[in-house]
C-alpha positions in Angstrom: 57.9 -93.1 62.6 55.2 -92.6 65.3 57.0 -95.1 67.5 60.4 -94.1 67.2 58.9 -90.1 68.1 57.4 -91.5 70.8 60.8 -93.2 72.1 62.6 -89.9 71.6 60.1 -88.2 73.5 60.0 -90.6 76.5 63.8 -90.5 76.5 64.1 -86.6 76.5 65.6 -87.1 73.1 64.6 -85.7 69.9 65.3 -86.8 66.0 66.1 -85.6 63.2 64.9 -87.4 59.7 64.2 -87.0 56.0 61.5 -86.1 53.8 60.7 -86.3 50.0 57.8 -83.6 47.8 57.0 -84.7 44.7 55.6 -82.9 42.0 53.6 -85.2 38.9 52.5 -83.7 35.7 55.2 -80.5 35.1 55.6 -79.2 31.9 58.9 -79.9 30.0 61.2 -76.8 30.3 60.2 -75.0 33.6 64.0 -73.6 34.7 66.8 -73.0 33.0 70.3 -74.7 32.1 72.0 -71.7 32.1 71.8 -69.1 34.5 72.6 -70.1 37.6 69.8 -68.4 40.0 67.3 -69.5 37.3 68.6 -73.1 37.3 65.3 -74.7 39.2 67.7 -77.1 41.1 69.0 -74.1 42.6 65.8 -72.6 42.9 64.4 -75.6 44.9 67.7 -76.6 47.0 67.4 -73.0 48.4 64.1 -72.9 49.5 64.0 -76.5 50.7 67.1 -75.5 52.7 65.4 -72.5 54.3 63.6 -74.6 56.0 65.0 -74.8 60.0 66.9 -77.3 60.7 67.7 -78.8 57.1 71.2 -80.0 56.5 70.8 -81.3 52.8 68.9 -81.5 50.0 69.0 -83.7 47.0 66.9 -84.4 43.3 66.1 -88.4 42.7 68.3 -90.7 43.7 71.5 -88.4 43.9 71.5 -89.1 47.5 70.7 -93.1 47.2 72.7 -93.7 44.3 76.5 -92.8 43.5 77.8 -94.7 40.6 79.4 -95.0 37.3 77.3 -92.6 34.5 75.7 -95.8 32.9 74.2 -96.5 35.8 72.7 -93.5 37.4 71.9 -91.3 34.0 68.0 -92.0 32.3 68.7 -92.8 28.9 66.0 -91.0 26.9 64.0 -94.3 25.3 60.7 -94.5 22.6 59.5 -97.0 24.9 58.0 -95.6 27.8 55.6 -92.8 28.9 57.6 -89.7 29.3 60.5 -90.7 26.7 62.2 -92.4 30.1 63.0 -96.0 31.2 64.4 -94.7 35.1 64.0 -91.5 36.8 67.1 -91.3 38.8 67.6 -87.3 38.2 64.5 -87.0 39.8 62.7 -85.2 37.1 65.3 -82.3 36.5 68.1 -82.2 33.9 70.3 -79.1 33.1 68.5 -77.1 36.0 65.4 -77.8 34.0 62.2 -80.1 34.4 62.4 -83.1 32.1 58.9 -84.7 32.6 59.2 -87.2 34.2 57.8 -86.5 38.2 59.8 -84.2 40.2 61.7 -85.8 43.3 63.1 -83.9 45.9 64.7 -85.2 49.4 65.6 -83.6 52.5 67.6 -84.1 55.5 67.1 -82.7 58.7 69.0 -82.8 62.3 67.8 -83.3 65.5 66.7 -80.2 67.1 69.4 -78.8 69.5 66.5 -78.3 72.5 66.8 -81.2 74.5 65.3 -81.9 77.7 67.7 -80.7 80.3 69.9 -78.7 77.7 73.0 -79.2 76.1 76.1 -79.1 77.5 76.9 -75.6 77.4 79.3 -72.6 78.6 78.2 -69.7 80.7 79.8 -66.6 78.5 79.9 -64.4 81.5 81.9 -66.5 83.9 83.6 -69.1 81.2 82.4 -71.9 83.2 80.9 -75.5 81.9 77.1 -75.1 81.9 74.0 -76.5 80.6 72.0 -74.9 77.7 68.8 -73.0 78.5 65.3 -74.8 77.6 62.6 -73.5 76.8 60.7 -76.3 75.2 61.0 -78.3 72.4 59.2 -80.5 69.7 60.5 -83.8 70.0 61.0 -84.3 66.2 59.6 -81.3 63.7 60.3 -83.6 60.3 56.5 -83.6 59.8 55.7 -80.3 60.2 58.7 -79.8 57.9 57.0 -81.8 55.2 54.4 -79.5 55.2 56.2 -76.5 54.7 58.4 -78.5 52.2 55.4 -78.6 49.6 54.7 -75.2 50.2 58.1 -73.9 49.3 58.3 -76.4 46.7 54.7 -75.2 45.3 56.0 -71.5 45.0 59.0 -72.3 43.4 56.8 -74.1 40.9 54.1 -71.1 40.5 57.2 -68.8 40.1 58.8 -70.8 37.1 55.7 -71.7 35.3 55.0 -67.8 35.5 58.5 -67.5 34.0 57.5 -69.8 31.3 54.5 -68.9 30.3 54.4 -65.3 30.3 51.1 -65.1 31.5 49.4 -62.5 33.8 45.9 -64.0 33.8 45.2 -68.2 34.6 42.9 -68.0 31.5 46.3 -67.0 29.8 48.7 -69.4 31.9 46.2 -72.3 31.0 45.8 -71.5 27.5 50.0 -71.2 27.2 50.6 -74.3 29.0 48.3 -76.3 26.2 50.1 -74.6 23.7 53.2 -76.0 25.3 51.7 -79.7 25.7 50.7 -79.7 21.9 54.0 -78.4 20.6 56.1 -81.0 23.6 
């Protein structure tokens, strides 16, 4: 990743790139299958699409994998930790966590500030011009990372508070082991 950055950079170029947050150890339940603004898909695709420059977002392998229902689906099972042999939904089913690890990927473009500019139009005289630059970072997947698990992390906070009714962590923490014991 370093090298190709570096290319980019040298060639006035910049990239675009993915990214994946995960999220281990979530509670069974956090969303809901219903209502769509509290689905946590939803919940996640938004915030993770806030985020400049994202063109798509996707849970597990929805983005890897498109085949027949057999294939892509994780058959609940008695055999493994979690209850499940494959995690291709990426840890949410029904717009709600399943418990297996959360798996979220994003897509980003190139940023539009190239060296030099883009080709462009003056909107004064309708002539061909080139784009103003100011500056530019060559490639801001990275940085975008960073502010993934952020958003991701509030999103998380946000529907465990939904959950677990709680207003103190004493509380929170005491619900969630309720929760564990009864799951």
């Amino acid at each position: 990743m370093i090298a190709a950055i570096e290319a980019a950079r040298a060639a006035g170029e910049t990239l675009g790139g993915a990214f994946e947050v995960r999220a281990d150890g979530l509670p069974v339940g956090l969303g809901h299958f219903a209502q769509w603004d509290r689905r946590l898909t939803s919940r996640l695709a938004e915030a993770l699409a806030s985020i400049h420059a994202v063109r798509s977002v996707a849970f597990g392998d929805a983005d890897r994998l498109v085949s027949g229902g057999r294939t892509f689906h994780d058959p609940i099972v008695t055999t493994e930790p979690g209850g499940r042999a494959s995690n291709h939904a990426g840890g949410i089913e029904g717009g709600m966590t399943n418990g297996m690890p959360l798996i979220a990927r994003a897509r980003m473009k190139p940023l539009s500030t190239v060296a030099g500019g883009l080709p462009s139009v003056d909107v004064i005289t309708g002539e061909s011009s080139r784009g103003h630059v100011e500056r530019s970072d060559t490639c801001a997947v990275p940085a975008a990372s960073v502010i993934a698990e952020a958003v991701t992390s509030i999103v998380l906070a946000d529907a465990m508070l939904e959950k677990f009714a709680a207003t103190a962590w004493r509380q929170l923490k005491a619900h969630m082991a309720q929760s564990a014991v009864r799951s």
